[in-house]
C-alpha positions in Angstrom: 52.6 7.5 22.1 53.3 4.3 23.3 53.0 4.8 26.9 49.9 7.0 26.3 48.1 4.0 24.6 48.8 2.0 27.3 47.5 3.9 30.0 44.5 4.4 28.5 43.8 0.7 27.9 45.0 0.0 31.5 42.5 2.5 33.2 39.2 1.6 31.3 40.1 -2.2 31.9 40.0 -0.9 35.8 36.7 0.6 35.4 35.1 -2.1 34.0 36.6 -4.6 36.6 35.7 -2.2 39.0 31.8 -2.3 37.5 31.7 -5.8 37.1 32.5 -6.5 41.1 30.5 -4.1 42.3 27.5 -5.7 40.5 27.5 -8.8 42.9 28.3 -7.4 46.0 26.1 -7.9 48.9 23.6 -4.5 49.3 23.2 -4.9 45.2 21.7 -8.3 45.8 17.9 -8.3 44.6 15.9 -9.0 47.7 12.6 -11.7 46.9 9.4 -10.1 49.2 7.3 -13.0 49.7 10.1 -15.7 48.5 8.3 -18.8 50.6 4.8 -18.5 49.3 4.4 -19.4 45.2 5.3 -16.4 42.4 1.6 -17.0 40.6 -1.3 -18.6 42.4 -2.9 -20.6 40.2 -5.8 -22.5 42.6 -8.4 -20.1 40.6 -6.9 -20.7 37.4 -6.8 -24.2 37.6 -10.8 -24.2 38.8 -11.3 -23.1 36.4 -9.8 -24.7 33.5 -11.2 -27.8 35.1 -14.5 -27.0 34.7 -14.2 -25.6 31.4 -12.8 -28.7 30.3 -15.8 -30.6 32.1 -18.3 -28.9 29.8 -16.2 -28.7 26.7 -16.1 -32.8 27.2 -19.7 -33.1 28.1 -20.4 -30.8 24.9 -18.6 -33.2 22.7 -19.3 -36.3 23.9 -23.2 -35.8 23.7 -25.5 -37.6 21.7 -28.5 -35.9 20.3 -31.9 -37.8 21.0 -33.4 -38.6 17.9 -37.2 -36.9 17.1 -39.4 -38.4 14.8 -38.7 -37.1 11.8 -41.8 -36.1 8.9 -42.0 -38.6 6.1 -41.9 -37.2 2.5 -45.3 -37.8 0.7 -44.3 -36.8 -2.5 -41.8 -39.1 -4.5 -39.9 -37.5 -6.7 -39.5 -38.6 -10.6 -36.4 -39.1 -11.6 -35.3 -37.2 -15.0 -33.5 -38.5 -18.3 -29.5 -38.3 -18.0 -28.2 -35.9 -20.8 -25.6 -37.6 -23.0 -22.1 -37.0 -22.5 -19.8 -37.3 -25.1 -15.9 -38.1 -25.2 -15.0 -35.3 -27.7 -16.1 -31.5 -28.4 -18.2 -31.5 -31.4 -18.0 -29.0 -33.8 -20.9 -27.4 -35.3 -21.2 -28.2 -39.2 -20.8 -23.9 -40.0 -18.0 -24.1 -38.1 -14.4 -23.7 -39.9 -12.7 -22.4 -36.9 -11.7 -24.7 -33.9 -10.2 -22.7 -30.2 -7.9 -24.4 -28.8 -7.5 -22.4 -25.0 -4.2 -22.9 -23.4 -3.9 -22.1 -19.3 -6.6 -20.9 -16.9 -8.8 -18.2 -17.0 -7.4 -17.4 -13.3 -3.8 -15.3 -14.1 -2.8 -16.9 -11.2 -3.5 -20.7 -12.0 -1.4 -23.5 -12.8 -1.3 -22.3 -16.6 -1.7 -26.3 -18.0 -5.6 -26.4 -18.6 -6.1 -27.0 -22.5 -9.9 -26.7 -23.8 -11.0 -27.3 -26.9 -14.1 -25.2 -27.7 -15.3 -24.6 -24.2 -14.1 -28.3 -23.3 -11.8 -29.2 -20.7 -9.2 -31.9 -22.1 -6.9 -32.2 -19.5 -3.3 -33.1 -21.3 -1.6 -32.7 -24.2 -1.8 -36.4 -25.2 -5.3 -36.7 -25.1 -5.4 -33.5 -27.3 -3.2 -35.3 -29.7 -5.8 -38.1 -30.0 -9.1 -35.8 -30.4 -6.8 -34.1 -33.6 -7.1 -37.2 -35.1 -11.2 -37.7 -35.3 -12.4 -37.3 -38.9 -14.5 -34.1 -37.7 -11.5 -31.7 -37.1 -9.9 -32.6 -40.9 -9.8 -29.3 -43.0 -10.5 -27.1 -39.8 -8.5 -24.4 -39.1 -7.3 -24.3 -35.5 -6.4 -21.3 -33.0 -4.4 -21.2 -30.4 -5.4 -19.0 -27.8 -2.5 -18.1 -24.9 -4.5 -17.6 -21.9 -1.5 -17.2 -19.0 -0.2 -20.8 -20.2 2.6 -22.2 -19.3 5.3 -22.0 -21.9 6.1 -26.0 -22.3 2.3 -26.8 -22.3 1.5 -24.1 -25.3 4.8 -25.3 -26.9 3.7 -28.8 -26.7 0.1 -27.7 -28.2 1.7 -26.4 -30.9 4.3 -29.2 -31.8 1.4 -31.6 -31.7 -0.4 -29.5 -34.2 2.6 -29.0 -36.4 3.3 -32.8 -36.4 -0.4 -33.6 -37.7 -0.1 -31.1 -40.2 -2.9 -28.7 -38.8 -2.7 -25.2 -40.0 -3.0 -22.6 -37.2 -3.0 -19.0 -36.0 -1.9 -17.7 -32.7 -3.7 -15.3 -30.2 -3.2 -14.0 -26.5 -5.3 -12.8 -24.3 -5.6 -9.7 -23.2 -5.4 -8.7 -19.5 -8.3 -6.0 -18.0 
């Protein structure tokens, strides 16, 4: 079996010796028609690209010429500035306060709190507004909208530390 192995391996390494030579002899050799004269003419191409560029330049570099333009002959009358105010107020029927965890986009950050409709921005600053005299002997809900899970954690911690009762909801998706 020995000698039959052997044979085998010996002829097919002929054959591909014999494949590999034959590959580089000389009437196998790729012959190049028009070798002295350039593969791609580019003399058109590079026209033109030139000219192209020309305008593009000419384009970006212009300057418009100012027109007289029409004076306004009405002035206008400048409004009162509403009021902002620092903290959500609550209205006086009001025993409930919403406290919205995440975004109302499933595929936000998930760290937007509001408190009733208003956008408070971090946890800490949520910890101060619990302590205004308005939200004493309110109850609060927290409303999981998508939130991230240590922002909604930290919501309720801060509410648990204060002493704030409060109920938990989550938002359904459509």
């Amino acid at each position: 079996m020995k000698n039959g192995w052997n044979k085998k391996a010996l002829i097919i390494k002929c054959i591909l010796l014999t494949v590999i030579f034959t590959a580089f002899l000389p009437w196998n050799m790729p012959k190049l028609i028009n070798a002295d004269k350039p593969f791609i003419d580019l003399a058109g191409s590079v026209g033109d690209s030139i000219g192209n560029a020309k305008a593009a330049y000419e384009k970006a570099t212009m300057v418009a010429v100012p027109t007289d333009s029409p004076s306004p002959t009405d002035q206008p009358v400048p409004t009162d500035a509403p009021e902002v105010t620092d903290t959500p107020e609550i209205k006086p029927d009001k025993t409930e306060v919403r406290i919205m965890v995440g975004d109302e986009n499933p595929a936000g950050a998930g760290e937007k709190i509001s408190v009733n409709d208003y956008d408070i921005g971090s946890v800490e600053k949520l910890a101060e507004l619990i302590e205004d005299q308005q939200y004493e002997g309110k109850s609060f809900v927290i409303v999981d909208n998508y939130a991230e899970t240590k922002t909604y954690r930290a919501v309720a911690e801060i509410l648990e530390e204060h002493g704030k009762s409060f109920s938990k909801e989550t938002v359904e998706a459509n």
